[in-house]
N, C-alpha and C positions, 0 to 999 in steps of 0.2 A: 508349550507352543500350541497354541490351538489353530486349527484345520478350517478351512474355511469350503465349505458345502453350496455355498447359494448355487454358480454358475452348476453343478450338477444336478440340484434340484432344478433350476430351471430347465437343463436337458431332458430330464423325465418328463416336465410339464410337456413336452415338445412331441416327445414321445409318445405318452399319453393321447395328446389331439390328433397325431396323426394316426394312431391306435382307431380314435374316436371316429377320424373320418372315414377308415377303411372301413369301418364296422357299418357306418352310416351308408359307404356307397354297394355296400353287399348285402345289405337291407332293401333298398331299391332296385339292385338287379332280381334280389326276391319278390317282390313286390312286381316286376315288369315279367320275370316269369309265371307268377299265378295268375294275372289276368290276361296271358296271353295262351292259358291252358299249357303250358311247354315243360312241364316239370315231368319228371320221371326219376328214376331211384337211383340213379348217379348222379346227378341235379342237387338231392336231396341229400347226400350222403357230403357231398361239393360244399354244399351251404354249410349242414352242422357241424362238420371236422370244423368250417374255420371260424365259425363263432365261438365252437370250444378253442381253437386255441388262440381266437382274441380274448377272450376270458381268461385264458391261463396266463396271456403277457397281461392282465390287468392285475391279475395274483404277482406277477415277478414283477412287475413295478410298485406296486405294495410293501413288497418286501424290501424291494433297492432302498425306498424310503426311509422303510423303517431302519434300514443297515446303516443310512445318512443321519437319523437322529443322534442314532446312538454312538457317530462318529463324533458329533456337536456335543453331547454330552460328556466324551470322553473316556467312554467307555467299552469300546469296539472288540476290549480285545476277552471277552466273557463268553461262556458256557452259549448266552442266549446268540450271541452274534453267527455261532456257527450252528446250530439250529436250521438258522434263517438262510442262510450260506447254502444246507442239505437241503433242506425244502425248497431251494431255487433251482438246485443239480436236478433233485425227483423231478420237478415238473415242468422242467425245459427235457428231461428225457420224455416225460409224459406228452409235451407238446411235439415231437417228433416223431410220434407213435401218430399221435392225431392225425398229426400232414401226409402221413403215408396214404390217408384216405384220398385226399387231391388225387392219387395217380391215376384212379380209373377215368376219371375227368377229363385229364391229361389228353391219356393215351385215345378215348373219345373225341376231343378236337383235333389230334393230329389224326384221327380216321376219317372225320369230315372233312378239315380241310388244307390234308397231307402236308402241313406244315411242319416240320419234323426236330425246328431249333425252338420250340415254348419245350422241349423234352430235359435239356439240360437246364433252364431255368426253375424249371421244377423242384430237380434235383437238387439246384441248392439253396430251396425254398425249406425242402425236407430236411437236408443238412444242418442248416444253421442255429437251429436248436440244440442237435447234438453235441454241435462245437463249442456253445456257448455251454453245454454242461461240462464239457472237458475242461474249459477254459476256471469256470466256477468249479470244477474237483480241484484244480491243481490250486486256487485258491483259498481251498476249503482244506488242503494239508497245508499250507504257509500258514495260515490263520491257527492251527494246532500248535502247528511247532512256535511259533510264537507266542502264544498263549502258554506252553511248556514252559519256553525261555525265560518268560515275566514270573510264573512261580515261582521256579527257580532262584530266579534274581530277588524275588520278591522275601524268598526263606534264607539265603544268604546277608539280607539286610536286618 
């Protein structure tokens, strides 16, 4: 039975652009703050957190990809697939480490302009990394155990 990958490869591509655009429009708010002299060192801390962890979702889509070829090939269920599986956990935890830098920012705009509901937004701007490494651990012990199983199966034949 082969697995059919396009419509999630195209979701990545989707992904990806809109990865691209956010990158794109927080480039030009860099941009509108250096020539208006407005920068200072939670500005700058604001910016590089989230270009590392637009970087890092270019790394975990890299990798989704890679996990879809090897779905196409048929061979998903190998040593390498869960490699790639860990290295999405580590660096969605790594991206959630990142975004905790946003909160000085944060807690900054709700001082200016006592707005106090972008606080829970944040929150689960910072979160959803985490979860998606829970989500990719508990995926990353199925992918074992079933790899276990096909052994198994594989020395009983």
């Amino acid at each position: 039975m082969k697995i059919q990958t396009g419509m999630l490869k195209i979701t990545l591509i989707v992904i990806s652009m809109i990865v691209l655009l956010i990158s794109y429009l927080l480039t030009l708010g860099l941009i509108s703050s250096l020539r208006d002299n407005d920068i200072y060192f939670i500005k700058i801390l604001f910016y590089s957190v989230l270009y590392l962890a637009l970087f890092n979702s270019f790394i975990v889509i890299s990798l989704v990809y890679k996990i879809l070829l090897l779905i196409d090939k048929d061979i998903l269920f190998t040593f390498q697939a869960i490699q790639k599986v860990i290295l999405i956990k580590r660096i969605s935890v790594l991206t959630f480490l990142f975004l905790l830098g946003i909160m000085p920012m944060v807690f900054h705009i709700v001082r200016l302009t006592n707005f106090t509901g972008i606080i829970p937004f944040a929150i689960i701007i910072n979160i959803s990394p985490l979860i998606l490494s829970t989500f990719v651990g508990v995926m990353e012990k199925l992918l074992k155990k079933m790899i276990q199983i096909k052994s198994e199966n594989d020395l009983t034949v």
